[in-house]
N, CA, C, O and CB atoms as a CASP TS submission, in Angstrom:
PFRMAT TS
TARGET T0000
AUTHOR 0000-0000-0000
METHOD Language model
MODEL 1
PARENT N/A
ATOM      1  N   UNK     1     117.548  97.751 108.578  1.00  0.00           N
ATOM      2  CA  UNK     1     116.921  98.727 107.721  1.00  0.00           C
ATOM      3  C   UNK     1     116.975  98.311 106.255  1.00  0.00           C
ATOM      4  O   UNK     1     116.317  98.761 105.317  1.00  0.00           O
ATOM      5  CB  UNK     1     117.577 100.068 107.906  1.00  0.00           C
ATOM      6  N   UNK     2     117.897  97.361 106.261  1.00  0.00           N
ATOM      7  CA  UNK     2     118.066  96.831 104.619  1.00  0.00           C
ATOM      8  C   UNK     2     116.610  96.404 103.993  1.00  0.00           C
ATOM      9  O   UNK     2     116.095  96.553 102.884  1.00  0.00           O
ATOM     10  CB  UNK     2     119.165  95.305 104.517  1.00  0.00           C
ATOM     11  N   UNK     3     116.137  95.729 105.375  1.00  0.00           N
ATOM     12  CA  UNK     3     115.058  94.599 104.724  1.00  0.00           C
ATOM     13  C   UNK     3     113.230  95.450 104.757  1.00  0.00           C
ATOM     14  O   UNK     3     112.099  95.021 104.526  1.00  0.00           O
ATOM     15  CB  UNK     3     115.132  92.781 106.077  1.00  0.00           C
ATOM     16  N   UNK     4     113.705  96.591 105.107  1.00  0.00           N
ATOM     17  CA  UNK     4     112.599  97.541 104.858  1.00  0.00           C
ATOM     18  C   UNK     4     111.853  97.524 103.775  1.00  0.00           C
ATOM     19  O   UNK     4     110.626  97.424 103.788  1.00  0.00           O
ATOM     20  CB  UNK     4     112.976  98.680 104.879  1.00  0.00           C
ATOM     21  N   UNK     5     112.808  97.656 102.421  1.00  0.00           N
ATOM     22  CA  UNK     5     111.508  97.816 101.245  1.00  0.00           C
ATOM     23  C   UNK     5     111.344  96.417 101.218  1.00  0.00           C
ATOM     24  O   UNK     5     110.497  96.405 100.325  1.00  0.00           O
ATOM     25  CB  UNK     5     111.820  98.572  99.518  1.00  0.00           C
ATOM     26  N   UNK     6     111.513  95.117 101.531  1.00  0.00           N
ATOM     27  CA  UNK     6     110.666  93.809 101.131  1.00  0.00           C
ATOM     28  C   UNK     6     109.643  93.986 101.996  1.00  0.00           C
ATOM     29  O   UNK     6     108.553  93.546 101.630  1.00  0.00           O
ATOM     30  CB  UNK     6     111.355  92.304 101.302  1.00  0.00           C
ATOM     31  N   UNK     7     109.721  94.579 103.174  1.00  0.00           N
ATOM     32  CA  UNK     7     108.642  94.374 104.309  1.00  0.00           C
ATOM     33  C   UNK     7     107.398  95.320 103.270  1.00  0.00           C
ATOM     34  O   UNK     7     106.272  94.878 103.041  1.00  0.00           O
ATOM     35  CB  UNK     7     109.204  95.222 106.260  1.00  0.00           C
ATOM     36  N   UNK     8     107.759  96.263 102.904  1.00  0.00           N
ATOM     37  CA  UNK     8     106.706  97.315 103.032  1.00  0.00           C
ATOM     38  C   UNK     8     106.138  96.855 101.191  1.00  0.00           C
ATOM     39  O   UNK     8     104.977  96.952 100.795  1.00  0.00           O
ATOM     40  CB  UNK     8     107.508  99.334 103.469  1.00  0.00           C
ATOM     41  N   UNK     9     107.583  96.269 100.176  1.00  0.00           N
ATOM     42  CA  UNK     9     106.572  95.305  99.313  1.00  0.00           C
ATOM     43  C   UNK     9     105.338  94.420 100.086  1.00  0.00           C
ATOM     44  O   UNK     9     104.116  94.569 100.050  1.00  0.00           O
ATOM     45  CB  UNK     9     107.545  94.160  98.576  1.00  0.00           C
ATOM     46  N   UNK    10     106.152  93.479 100.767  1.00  0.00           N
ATOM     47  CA  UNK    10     105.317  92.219 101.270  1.00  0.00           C
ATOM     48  C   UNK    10     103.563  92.582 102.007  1.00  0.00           C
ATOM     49  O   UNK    10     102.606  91.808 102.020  1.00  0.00           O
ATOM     50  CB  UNK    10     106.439  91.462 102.620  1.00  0.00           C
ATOM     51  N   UNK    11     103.634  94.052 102.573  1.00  0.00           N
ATOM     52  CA  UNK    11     102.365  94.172 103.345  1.00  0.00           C
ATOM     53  C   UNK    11     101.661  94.645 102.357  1.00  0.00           C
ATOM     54  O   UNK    11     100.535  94.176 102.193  1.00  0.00           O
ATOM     55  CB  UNK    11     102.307  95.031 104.618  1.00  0.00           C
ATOM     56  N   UNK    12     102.130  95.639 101.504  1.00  0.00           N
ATOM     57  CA  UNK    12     101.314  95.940  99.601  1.00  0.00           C
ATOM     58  C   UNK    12     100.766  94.899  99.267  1.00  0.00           C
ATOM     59  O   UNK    12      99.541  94.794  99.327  1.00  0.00           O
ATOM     60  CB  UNK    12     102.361  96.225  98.109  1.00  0.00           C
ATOM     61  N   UNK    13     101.430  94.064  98.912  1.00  0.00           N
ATOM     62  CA  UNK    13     101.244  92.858  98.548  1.00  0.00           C
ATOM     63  C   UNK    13     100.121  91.972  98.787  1.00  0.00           C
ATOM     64  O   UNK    13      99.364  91.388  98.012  1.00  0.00           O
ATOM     65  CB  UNK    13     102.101  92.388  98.904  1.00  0.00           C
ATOM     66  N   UNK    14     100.222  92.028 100.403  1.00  0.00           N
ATOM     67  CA  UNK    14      99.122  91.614 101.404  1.00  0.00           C
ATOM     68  C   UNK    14      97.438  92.206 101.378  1.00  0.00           C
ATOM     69  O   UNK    14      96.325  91.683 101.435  1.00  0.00           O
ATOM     70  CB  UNK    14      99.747  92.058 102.773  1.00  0.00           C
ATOM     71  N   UNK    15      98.002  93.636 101.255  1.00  0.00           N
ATOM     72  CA  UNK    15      96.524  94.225 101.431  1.00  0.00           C
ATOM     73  C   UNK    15      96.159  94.411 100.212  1.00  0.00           C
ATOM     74  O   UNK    15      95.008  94.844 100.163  1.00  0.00           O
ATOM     75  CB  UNK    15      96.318  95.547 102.225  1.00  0.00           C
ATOM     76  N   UNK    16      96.741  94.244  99.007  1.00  0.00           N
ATOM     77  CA  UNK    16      96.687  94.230  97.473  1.00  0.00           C
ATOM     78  C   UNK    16      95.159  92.844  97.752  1.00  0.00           C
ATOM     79  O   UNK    16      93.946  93.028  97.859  1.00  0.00           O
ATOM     80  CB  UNK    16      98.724  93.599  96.421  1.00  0.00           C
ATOM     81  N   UNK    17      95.854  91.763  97.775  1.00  0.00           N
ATOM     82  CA  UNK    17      95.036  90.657  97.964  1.00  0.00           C
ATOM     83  C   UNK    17      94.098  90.350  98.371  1.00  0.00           C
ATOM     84  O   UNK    17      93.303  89.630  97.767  1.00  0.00           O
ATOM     85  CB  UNK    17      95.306  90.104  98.310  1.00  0.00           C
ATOM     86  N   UNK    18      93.859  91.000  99.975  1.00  0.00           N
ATOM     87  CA  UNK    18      93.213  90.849 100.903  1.00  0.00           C
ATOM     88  C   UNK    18      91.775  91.976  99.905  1.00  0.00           C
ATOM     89  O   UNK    18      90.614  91.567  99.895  1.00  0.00           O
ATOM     90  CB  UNK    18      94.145  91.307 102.520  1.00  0.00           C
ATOM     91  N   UNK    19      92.037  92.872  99.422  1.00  0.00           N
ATOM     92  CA  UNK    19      91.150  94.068  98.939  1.00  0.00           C
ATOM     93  C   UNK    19      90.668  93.276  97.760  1.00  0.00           C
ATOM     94  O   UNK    19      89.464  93.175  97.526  1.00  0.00           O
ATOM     95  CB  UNK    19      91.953  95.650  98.557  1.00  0.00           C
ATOM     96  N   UNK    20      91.623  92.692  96.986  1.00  0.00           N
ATOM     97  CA  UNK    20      90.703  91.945  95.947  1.00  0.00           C
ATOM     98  C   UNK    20      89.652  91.114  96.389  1.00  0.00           C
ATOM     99  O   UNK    20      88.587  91.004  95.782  1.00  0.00           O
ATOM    100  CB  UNK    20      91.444  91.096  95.131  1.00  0.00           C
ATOM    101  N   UNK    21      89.991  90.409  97.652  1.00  0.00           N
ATOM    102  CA  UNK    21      88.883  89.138  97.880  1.00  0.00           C
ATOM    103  C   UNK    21      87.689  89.750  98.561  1.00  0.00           C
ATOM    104  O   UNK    21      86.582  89.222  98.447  1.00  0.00           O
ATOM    105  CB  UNK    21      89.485  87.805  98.920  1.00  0.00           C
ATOM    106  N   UNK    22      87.901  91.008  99.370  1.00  0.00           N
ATOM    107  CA  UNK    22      87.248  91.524 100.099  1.00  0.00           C
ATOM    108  C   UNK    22      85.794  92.059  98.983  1.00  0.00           C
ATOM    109  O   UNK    22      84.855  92.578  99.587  1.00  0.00           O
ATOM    110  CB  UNK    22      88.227  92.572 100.883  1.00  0.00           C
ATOM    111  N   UNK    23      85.744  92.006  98.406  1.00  0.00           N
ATOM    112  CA  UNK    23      84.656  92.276  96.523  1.00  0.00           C
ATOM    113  C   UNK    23      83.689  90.995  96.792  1.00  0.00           C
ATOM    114  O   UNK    23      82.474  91.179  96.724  1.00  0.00           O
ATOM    115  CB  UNK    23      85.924  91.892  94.343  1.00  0.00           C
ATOM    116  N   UNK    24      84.112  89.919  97.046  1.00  0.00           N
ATOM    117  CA  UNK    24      83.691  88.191  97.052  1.00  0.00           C
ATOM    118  C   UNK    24      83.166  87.993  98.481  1.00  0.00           C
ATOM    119  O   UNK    24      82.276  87.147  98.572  1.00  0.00           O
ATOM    120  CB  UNK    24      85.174  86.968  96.763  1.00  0.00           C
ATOM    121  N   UNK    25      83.489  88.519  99.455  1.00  0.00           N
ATOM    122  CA  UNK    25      83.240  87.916 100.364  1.00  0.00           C
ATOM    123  C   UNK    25      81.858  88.351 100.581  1.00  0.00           C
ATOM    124  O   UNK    25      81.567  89.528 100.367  1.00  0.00           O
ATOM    125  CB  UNK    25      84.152  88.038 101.312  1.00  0.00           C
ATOM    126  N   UNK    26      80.707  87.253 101.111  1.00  0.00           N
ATOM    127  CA  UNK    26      79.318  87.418 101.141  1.00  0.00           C
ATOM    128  C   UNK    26      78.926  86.731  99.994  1.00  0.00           C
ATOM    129  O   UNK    26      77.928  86.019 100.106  1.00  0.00           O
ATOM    130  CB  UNK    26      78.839  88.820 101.183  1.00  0.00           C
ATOM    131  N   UNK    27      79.552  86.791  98.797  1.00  0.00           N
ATOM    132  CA  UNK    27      78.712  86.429  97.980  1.00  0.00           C
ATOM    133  C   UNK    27      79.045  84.904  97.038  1.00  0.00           C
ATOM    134  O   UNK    27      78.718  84.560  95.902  1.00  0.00           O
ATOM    135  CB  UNK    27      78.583  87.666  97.209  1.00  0.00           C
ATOM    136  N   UNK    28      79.766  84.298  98.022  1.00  0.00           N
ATOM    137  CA  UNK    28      80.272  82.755  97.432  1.00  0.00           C
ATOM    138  C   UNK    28      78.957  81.846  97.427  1.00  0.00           C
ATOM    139  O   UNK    28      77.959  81.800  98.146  1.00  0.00           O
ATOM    140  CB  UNK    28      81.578  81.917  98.550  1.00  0.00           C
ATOM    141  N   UNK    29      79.294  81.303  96.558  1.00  0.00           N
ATOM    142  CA  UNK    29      78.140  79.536  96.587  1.00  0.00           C
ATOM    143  C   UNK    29      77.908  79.128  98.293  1.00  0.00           C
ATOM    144  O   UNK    29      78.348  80.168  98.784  1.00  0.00           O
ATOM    145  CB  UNK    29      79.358  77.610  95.646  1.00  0.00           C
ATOM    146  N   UNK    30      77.741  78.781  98.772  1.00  0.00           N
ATOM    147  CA  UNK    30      77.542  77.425 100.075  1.00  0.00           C
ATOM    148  C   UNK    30      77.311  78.756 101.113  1.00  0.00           C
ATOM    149  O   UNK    30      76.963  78.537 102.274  1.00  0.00           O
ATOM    150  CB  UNK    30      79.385  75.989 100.590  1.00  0.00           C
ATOM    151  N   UNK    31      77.486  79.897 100.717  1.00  0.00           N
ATOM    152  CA  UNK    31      77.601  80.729 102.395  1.00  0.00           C
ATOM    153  C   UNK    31      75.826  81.167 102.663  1.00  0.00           C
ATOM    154  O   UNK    31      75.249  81.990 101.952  1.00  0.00           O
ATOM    155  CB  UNK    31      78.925  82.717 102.314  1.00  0.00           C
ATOM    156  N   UNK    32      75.303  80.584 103.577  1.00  0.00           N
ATOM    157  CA  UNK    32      74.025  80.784 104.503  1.00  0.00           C
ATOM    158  C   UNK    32      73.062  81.724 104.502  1.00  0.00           C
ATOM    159  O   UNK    32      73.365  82.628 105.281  1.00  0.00           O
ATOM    160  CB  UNK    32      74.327  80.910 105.617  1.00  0.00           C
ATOM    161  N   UNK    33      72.122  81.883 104.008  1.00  0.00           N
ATOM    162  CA  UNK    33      71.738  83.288 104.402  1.00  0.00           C
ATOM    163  C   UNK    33      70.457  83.175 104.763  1.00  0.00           C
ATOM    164  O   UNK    33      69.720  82.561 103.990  1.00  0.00           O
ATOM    165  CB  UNK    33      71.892  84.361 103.356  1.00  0.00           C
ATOM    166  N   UNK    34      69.967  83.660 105.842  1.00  0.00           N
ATOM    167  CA  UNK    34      68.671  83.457 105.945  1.00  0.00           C
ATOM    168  C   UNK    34      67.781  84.824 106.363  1.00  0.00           C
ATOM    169  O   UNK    34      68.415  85.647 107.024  1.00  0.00           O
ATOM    170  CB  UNK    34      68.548  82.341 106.915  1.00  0.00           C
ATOM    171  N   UNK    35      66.479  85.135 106.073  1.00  0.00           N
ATOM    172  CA  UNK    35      65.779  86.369 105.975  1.00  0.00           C
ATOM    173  C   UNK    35      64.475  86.033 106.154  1.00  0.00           C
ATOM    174  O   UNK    35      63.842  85.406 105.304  1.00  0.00           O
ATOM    175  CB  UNK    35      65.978  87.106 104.746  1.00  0.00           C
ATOM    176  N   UNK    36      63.793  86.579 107.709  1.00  0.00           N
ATOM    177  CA  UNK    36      62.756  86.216 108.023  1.00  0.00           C
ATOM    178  C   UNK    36      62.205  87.503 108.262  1.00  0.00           C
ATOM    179  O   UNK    36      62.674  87.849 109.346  1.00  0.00           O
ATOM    180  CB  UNK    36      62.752  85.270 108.967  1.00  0.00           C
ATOM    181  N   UNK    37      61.477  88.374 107.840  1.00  0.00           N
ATOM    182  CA  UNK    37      61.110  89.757 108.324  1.00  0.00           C
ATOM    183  C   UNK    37      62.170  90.448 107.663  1.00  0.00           C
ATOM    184  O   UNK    37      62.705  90.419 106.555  1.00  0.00           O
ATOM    185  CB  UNK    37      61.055  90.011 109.958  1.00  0.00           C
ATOM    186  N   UNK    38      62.340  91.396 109.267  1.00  0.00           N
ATOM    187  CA  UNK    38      63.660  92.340 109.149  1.00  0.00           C
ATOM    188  C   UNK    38      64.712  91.881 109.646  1.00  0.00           C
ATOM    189  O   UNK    38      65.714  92.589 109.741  1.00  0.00           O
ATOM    190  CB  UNK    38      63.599  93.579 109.744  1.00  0.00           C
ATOM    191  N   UNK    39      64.682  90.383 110.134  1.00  0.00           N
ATOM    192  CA  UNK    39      65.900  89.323 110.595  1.00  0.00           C
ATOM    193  C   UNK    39      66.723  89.145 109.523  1.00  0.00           C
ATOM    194  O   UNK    39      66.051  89.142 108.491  1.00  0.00           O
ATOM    195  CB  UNK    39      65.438  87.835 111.054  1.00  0.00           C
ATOM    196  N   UNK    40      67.929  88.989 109.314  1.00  0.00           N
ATOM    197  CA  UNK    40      68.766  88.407 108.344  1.00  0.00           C
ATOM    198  C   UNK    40      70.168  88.185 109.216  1.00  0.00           C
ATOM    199  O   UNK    40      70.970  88.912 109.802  1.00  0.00           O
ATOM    200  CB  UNK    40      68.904  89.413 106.953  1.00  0.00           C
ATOM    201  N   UNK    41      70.028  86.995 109.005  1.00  0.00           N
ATOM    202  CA  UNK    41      71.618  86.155 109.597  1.00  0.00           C
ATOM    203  C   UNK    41      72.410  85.334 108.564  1.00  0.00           C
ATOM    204  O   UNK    41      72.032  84.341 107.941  1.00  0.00           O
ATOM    205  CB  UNK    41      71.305  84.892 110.865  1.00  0.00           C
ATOM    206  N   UNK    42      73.226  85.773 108.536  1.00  0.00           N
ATOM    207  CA  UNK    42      74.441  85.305 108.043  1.00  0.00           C
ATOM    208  C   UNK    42      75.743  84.364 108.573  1.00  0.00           C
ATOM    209  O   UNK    42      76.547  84.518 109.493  1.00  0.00           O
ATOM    210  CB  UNK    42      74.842  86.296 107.788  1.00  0.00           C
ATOM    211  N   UNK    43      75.587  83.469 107.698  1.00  0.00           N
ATOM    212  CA  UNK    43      77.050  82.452 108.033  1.00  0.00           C
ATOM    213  C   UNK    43      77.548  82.122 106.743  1.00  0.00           C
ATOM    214  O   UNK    43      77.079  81.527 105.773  1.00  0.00           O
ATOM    215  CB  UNK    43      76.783  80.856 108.907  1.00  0.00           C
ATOM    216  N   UNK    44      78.991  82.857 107.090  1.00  0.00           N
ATOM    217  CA  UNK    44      79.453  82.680 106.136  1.00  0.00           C
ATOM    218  C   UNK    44      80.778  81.724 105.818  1.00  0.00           C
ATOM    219  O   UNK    44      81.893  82.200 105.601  1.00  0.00           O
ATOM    220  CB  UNK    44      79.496  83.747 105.887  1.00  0.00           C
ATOM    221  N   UNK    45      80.477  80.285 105.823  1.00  0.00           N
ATOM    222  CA  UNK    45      80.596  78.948 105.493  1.00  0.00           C
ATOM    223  C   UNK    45      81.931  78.914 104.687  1.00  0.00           C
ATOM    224  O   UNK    45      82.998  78.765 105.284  1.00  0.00           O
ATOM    225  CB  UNK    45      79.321  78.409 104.703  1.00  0.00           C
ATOM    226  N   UNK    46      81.877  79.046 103.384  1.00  0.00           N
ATOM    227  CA  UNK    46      82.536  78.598 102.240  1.00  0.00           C
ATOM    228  C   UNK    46      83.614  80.351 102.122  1.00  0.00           C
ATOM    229  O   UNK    46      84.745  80.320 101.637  1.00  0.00           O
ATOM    230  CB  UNK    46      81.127  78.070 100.699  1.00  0.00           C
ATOM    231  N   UNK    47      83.098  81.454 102.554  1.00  0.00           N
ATOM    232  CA  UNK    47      84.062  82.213 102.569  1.00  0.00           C
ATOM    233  C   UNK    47      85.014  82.119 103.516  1.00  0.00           C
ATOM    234  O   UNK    47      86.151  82.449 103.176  1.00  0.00           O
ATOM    235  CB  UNK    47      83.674  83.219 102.539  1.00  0.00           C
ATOM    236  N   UNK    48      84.804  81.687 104.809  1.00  0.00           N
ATOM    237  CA  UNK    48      85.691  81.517 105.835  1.00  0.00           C
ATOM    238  C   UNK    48      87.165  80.431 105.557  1.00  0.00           C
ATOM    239  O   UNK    48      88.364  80.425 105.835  1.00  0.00           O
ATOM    240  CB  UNK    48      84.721  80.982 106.985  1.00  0.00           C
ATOM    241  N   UNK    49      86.052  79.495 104.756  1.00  0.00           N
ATOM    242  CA  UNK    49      86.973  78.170 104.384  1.00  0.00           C
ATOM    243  C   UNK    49      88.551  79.173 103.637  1.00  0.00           C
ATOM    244  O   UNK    49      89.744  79.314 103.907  1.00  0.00           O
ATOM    245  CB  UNK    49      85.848  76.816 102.819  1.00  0.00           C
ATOM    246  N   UNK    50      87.544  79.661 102.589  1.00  0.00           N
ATOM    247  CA  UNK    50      88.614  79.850 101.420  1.00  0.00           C
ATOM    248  C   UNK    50      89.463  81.182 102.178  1.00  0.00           C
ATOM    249  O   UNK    50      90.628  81.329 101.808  1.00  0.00           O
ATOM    250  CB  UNK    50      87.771  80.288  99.608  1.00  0.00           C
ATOM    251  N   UNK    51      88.975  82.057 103.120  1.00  0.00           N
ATOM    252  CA  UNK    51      89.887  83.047 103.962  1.00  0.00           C
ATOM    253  C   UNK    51      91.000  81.988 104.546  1.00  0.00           C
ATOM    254  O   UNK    51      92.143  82.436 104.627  1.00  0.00           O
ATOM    255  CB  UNK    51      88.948  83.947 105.330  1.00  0.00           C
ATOM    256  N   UNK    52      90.879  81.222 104.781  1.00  0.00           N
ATOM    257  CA  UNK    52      91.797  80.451 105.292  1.00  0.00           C
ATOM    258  C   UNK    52      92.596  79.544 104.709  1.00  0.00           C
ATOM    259  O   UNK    52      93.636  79.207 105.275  1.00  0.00           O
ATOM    260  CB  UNK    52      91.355  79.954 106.025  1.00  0.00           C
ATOM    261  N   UNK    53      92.297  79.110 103.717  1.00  0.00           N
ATOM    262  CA  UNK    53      93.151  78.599 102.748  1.00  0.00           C
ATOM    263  C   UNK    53      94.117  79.636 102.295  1.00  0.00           C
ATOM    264  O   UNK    53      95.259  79.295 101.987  1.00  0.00           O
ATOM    265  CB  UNK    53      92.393  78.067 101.639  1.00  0.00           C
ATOM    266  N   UNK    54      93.654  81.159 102.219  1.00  0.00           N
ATOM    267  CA  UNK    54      94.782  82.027 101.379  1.00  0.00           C
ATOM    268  C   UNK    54      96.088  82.294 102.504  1.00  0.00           C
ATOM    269  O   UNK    54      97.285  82.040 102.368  1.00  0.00           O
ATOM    270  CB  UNK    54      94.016  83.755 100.778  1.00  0.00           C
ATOM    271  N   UNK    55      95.336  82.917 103.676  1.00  0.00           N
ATOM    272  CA  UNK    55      96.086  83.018 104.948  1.00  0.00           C
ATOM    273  C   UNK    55      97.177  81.861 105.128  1.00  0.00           C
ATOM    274  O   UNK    55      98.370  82.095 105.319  1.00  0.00           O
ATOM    275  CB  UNK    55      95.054  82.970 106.143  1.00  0.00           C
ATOM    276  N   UNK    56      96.625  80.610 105.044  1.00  0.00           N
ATOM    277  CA  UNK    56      97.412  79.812 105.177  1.00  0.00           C
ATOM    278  C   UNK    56      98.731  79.868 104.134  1.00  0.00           C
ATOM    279  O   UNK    56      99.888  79.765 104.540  1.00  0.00           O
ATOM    280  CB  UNK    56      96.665  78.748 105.177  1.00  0.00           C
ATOM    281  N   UNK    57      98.384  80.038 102.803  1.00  0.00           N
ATOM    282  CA  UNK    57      99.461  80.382 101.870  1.00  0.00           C
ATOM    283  C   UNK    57     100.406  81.206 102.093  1.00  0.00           C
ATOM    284  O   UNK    57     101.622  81.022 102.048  1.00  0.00           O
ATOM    285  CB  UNK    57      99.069  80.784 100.891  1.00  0.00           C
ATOM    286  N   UNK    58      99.475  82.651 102.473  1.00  0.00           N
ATOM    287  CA  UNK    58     100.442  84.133 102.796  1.00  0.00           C
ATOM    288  C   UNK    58     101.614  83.527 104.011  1.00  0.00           C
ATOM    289  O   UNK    58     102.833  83.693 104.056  1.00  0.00           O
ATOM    290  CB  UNK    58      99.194  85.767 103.676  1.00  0.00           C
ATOM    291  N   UNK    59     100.996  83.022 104.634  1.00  0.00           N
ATOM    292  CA  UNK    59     102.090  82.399 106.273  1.00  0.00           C
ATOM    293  C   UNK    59     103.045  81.742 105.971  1.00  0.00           C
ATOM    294  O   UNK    59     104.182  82.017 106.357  1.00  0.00           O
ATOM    295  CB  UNK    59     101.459  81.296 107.440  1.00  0.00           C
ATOM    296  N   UNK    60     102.753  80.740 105.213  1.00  0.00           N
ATOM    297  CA  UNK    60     103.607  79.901 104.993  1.00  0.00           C
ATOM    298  C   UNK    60     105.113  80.610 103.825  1.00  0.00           C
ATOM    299  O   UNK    60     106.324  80.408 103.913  1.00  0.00           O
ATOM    300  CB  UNK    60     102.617  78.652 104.410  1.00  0.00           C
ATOM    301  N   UNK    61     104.399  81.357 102.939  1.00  0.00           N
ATOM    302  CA  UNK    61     105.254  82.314 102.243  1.00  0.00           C
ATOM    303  C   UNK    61     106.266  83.169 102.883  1.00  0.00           C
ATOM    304  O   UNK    61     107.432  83.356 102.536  1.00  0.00           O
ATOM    305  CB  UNK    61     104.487  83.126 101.640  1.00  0.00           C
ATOM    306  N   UNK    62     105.692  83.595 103.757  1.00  0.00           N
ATOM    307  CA  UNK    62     106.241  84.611 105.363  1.00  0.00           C
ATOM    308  C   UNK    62     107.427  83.527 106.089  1.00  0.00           C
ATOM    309  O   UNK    62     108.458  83.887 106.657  1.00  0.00           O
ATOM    310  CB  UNK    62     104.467  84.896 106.932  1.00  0.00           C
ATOM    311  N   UNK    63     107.125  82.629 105.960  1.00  0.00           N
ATOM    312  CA  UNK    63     107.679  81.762 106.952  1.00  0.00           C
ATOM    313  C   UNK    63     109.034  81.135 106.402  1.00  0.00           C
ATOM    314  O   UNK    63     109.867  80.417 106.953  1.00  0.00           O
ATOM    315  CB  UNK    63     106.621  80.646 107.332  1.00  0.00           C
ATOM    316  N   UNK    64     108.947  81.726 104.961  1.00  0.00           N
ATOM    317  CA  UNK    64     110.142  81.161 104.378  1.00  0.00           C
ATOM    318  C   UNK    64     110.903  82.082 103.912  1.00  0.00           C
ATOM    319  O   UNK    64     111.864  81.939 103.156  1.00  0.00           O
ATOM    320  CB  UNK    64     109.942  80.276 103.407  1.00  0.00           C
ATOM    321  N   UNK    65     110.659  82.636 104.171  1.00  0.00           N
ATOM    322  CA  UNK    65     111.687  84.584 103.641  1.00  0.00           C
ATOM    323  C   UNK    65     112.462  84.497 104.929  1.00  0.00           C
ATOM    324  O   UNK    65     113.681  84.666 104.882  1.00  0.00           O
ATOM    325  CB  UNK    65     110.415  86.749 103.575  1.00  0.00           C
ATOM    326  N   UNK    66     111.785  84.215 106.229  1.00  0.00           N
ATOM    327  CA  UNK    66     112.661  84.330 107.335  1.00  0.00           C
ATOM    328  C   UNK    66     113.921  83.645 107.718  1.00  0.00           C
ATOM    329  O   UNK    66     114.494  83.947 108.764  1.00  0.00           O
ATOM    330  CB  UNK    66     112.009  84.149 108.189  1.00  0.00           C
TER
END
């Protein structure tokens, strides 16, 4: 129960971040978009990349508190 308030910092923390990027996502350089009619498909390329670059950070951060 000690390690309660780091947990419940650490997920703040998390969704602090996650909400900032969530503003960006769709609208990076390189991500796909195509619109033919009322078709529109989306790939989104260069946001996925960089979702995963942060994730990778947050984990690895996680991984060392333990």
């Amino acid at each position: 129960m000690a390690n309660f308030p780091k947990i419940l910092m650490m997920i703040g923390a998390i969704l602090l971040i996650i909400g900032f990027f969530m503003q960006f996502i769709g609208k990076l350089p390189g991500d796909i978009v195509f619109k033919k009619g009322n078709t529109t498909v989306f790939f989104p390329v260069v946001t996925c990349i960089v979702v995963s670059i942060i994730l990778s950070i947050v984990f690895s951060f996680i991984g060392r508190f333990k």
